[in-house]
C-alpha positions in Angstrom: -5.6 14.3 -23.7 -8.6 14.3 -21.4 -7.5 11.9 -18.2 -11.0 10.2 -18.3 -10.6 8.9 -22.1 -6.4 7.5 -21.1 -8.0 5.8 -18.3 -11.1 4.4 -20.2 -8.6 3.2 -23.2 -6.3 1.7 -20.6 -9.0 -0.3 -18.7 -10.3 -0.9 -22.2 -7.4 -2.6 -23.5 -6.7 -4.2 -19.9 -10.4 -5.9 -20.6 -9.6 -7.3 -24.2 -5.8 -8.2 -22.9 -7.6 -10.5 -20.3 -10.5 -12.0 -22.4 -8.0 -12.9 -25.3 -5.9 -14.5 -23.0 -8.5 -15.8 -21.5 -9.7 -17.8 -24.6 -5.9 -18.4 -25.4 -5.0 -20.2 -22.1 -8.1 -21.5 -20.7 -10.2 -24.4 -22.2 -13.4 -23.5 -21.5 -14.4 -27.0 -21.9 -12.2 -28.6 -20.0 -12.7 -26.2 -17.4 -16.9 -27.1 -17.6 -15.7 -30.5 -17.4 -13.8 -30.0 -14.4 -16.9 -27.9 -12.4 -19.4 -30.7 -13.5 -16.9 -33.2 -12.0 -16.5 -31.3 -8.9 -20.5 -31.1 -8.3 -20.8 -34.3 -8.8 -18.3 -35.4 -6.7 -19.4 -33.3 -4.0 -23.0 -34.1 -4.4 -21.5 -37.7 -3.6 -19.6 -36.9 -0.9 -22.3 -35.3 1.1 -24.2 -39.0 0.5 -21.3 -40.8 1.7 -20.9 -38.3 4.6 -24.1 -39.4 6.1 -22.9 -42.7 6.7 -19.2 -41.2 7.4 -18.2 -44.4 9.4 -19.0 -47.4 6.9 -17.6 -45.1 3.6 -14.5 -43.5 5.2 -11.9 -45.3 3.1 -14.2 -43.7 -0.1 -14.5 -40.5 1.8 -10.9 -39.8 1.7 -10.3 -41.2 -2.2 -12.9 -39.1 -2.8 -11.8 -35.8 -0.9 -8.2 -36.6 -2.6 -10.2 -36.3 -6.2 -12.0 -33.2 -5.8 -8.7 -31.8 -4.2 -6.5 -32.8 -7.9 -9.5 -31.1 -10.0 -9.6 -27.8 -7.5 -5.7 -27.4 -7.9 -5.7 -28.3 -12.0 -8.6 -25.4 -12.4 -5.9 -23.3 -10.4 -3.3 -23.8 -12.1 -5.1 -22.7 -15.1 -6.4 -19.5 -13.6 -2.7 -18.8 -12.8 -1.3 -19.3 -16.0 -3.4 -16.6 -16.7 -2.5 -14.1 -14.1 1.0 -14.4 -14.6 0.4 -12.9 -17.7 -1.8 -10.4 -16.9 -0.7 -9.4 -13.5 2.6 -7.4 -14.7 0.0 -5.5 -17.6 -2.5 -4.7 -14.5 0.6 -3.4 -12.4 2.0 -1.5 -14.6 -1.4 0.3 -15.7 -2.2 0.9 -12.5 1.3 2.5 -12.0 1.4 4.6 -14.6 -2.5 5.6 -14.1 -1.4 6.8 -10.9 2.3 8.8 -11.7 -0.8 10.9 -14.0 -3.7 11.2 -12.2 -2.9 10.3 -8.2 -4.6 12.5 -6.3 -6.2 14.4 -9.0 -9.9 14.7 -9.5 -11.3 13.6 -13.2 -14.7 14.2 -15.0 -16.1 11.1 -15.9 -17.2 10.2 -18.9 -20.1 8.5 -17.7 -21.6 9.5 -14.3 -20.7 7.2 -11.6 -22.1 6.0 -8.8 -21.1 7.9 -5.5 -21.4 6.0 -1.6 -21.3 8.0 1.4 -18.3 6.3 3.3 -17.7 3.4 1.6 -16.5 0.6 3.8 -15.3 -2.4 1.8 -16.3 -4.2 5.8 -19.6 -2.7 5.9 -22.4 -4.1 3.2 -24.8 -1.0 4.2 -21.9 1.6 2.9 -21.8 -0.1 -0.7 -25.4 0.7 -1.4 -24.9 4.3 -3.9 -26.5 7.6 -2.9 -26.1 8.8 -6.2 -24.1 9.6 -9.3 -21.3 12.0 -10.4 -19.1 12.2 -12.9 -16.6 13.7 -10.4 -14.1 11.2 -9.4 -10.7 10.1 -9.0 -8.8 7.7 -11.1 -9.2 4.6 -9.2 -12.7 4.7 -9.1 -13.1 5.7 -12.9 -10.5 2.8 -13.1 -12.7 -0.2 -11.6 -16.0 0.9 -13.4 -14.7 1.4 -16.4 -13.0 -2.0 -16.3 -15.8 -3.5 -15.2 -18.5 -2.0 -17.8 -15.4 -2.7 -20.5 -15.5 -6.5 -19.0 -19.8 -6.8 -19.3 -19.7 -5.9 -22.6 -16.9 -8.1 -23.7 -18.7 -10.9 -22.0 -21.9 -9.9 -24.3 -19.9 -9.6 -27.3 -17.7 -13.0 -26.8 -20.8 -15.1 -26.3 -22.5 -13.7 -29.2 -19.1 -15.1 -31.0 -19.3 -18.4 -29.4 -22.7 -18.5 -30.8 -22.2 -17.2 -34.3 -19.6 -19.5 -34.3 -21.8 -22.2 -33.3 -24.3 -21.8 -35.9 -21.9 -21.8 -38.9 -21.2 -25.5 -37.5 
Protein backbone atom coordinates (compact mmCIF):
# COMPACT_ATOMS: atom_id res chain seq x y z
CA UNK A 1 0.00 0.00 0.00
CA UNK A 2 1.15 3.47 -0.95
CA UNK A 3 2.85 4.97 2.48
CA UNK A 4 1.10 8.32 1.91
CA UNK A 5 -2.60 6.80 1.98
CA UNK A 6 -1.44 4.42 5.61
CA UNK A 7 -0.35 7.65 6.92
CA UNK A 8 -3.43 9.76 5.78
CA UNK A 9 -5.85 6.85 7.13
CA UNK A 10 -3.91 6.80 10.38
CA UNK A 11 -4.03 10.60 11.01
CA UNK A 12 -7.50 10.26 9.67
CA UNK A 13 -8.70 8.01 12.22
CA UNK A 14 -6.41 9.62 14.98
CA UNK A 15 -8.74 12.97 14.05
CA UNK A 16 -12.20 11.20 14.42
CA UNK A 17 -10.65 9.07 17.63
CA UNK A 18 -10.06 12.63 19.25
CA UNK A 19 -13.22 14.54 18.18
CA UNK A 20 -15.47 11.54 19.36
CA UNK A 21 -13.92 11.59 22.48
CA UNK A 22 -13.90 14.78 22.54
CA UNK A 23 -17.84 15.10 22.48
CA UNK A 24 -17.82 11.90 24.78
CA UNK A 25 -15.74 13.43 27.64
CA UNK A 26 -15.99 17.01 27.44
CA UNK A 27 -19.21 19.09 28.10
CA UNK A 28 -18.96 21.66 25.85
CA UNK A 29 -21.27 23.67 27.92
CA UNK A 30 -19.93 23.32 30.92
CA UNK A 31 -16.70 24.06 29.59
CA UNK A 32 -18.38 27.64 27.93
CA UNK A 33 -19.57 28.06 31.32
CA UNK A 34 -16.39 27.70 32.85
CA UNK A 35 -14.38 30.32 30.14
CA UNK A 36 -17.35 32.89 30.59
CA UNK A 37 -16.73 32.58 34.44
CA UNK A 38 -13.10 32.94 34.06
CA UNK A 39 -13.44 36.31 31.96
CA UNK A 40 -15.52 37.57 34.08
CA UNK A 41 -13.70 36.92 36.98
CA UNK A 42 -10.65 38.25 35.58
CA UNK A 43 -12.30 41.25 34.11
CA UNK A 44 -13.07 41.84 37.97
CA UNK A 45 -9.93 41.16 39.23
CA UNK A 46 -8.18 43.64 37.14
CA UNK A 47 -10.97 46.30 38.75
CA UNK A 48 -10.14 45.31 42.12
CA UNK A 49 -6.40 45.30 41.31
CA UNK A 50 -6.44 49.02 40.85
CA UNK A 51 -7.29 49.55 44.33
CA UNK A 52 -5.08 46.35 45.40
CA UNK A 53 -4.78 47.74 49.00
CA UNK A 54 -8.53 48.29 50.15
CA UNK A 55 -9.84 44.78 48.06
CA UNK A 56 -6.93 42.46 49.09
CA UNK A 57 -9.00 40.08 51.22
CA UNK A 58 -11.43 39.87 47.74
CA UNK A 59 -8.30 39.75 45.67
CA UNK A 60 -7.11 36.51 47.03
CA UNK A 61 -10.93 34.81 47.26
CA UNK A 62 -11.05 35.78 44.06
CA UNK A 63 -7.56 34.52 42.62
CA UNK A 64 -8.54 31.18 44.72
CA UNK A 65 -11.83 31.03 42.25
CA UNK A 66 -10.35 31.44 39.04
CA UNK A 67 -7.55 28.99 40.25
CA UNK A 68 -10.57 25.92 41.10
CA UNK A 69 -12.22 26.69 37.42
CA UNK A 70 -8.56 26.66 35.58
CA UNK A 71 -7.71 23.29 37.27
CA UNK A 72 -11.60 21.70 36.75
CA UNK A 73 -11.13 22.75 32.75
CA UNK A 74 -7.77 20.71 33.23
CA UNK A 75 -8.86 18.05 34.49
CA UNK A 76 -11.25 17.66 31.71
CA UNK A 77 -8.74 18.15 29.01
CA UNK A 78 -6.81 15.31 30.70
CA UNK A 79 -9.35 12.89 30.94
CA UNK A 80 -9.14 13.23 27.44
CA UNK A 81 -5.46 12.73 26.76
CA UNK A 82 -5.21 9.78 28.75
CA UNK A 83 -7.16 8.28 26.33
CA UNK A 84 -5.76 9.50 23.39
CA UNK A 85 -2.22 9.74 24.26
CA UNK A 86 -1.35 5.85 24.11
CA UNK A 87 -3.50 5.81 20.33
CA UNK A 88 -1.14 8.95 19.27
CA UNK A 89 1.99 6.96 20.68
CA UNK A 90 1.48 4.16 19.27
CA UNK A 91 0.59 5.62 15.67
CA UNK A 92 3.40 7.56 15.72
CA UNK A 93 5.46 4.33 16.56
CA UNK A 94 4.35 2.27 14.21
CA UNK A 95 4.36 5.24 11.48
CA UNK A 96 7.93 5.38 12.07
CA UNK A 97 9.06 1.28 12.30
CA UNK A 98 7.47 1.87 8.26
CA UNK A 99 8.41 4.92 7.00
CA UNK A 100 11.53 6.51 9.42
CA UNK A 101 13.76 7.83 7.32
CA UNK A 102 12.09 7.24 4.09
CA UNK A 103 10.91 9.82 1.70
CA UNK A 104 6.94 9.64 0.66
CA UNK A 105 4.94 11.30 -2.25
CA UNK A 106 2.36 13.21 -0.87
CA UNK A 107 -0.85 13.04 -1.66
CA UNK A 108 -1.39 16.56 -1.58
CA UNK A 109 1.55 19.00 -2.13
CA UNK A 110 2.87 20.35 1.02
CA UNK A 111 4.22 23.24 2.04
CA UNK A 112 8.16 23.24 2.10
CA UNK A 113 10.45 25.97 4.62
CA UNK A 114 13.91 26.56 4.00
CA UNK A 115 15.37 25.65 7.53
CA UNK A 116 12.62 25.51 9.63
CA UNK A 117 13.40 26.63 13.17
CA UNK A 118 10.50 25.89 15.56
CA UNK A 119 12.70 29.17 17.62
CA UNK A 120 12.77 31.31 14.73
CA UNK A 121 9.07 32.88 13.44
CA UNK A 122 10.92 34.06 9.97
CA UNK A 123 11.82 30.08 9.16
CA UNK A 124 8.02 29.12 9.46
CA UNK A 125 7.01 31.29 6.62
CA UNK A 126 6.82 28.39 3.37
CA UNK A 127 8.92 28.86 0.24
CA UNK A 128 6.83 26.59 -1.52
CA UNK A 129 5.14 23.29 -2.02
CA UNK A 130 6.11 19.65 -2.69
CA UNK A 131 4.67 16.59 -2.45
CA UNK A 132 8.07 15.18 -1.51
CA UNK A 133 8.23 14.54 2.18
CA UNK A 134 8.88 12.45 5.03
CA UNK A 135 6.42 10.87 7.29
CA UNK A 136 6.32 13.20 10.05
CA UNK A 137 5.59 16.07 8.11
CA UNK A 138 2.85 14.23 5.88
CA UNK A 139 1.82 13.14 9.57
CA UNK A 140 1.12 16.75 11.12
CA UNK A 141 -0.65 18.22 7.94
CA UNK A 142 -2.61 15.51 7.31
CA UNK A 143 -3.75 15.52 10.90
CA UNK A 144 -4.25 18.86 10.91
CA UNK A 145 -6.42 19.26 7.46
CA UNK A 146 -8.25 15.82 8.89
CA UNK A 147 -8.91 18.02 12.26
CA UNK A 148 -10.35 21.43 10.02
CA UNK A 149 -12.63 19.52 8.39
CA UNK A 150 -13.96 17.65 11.26
CA UNK A 151 -14.31 20.87 12.98
CA UNK A 152 -16.56 22.00 9.69
CA UNK A 153 -18.40 18.92 9.61
CA UNK A 154 -19.13 18.68 13.72
CA UNK A 155 -20.54 22.23 13.77
CA UNK A 156 -22.68 21.69 10.83
CA UNK A 157 -24.00 18.64 13.24
CA UNK A 158 -24.36 20.78 16.23
CA UNK A 159 -26.40 22.93 14.04
CA UNK A 160 -28.56 20.41 12.16
CA UNK A 161 -29.09 19.16 15.37
CA UNK A 162 -30.19 22.45 16.60
CA UNK A 163 -32.69 23.13 14.14
CA UNK A 164 -34.62 19.85 14.48
CA UNK A 165 -35.10 21.32 18.23
Amino acid sequence: MEPAIVVLATTIALAVLTKVLQRKLIDKEKMKEYQKKIKEDQARFKELLKEAEKNKKEIEELQVQILKQNTEMLNANMKLSMFTMPAFLIAFWFLGTLYGGQNLVSVIPLPTFNGFFLLNPASWIPTGLSTATGYYKAYFFYYMISVIVLSFIEKGYDKVKQKKK
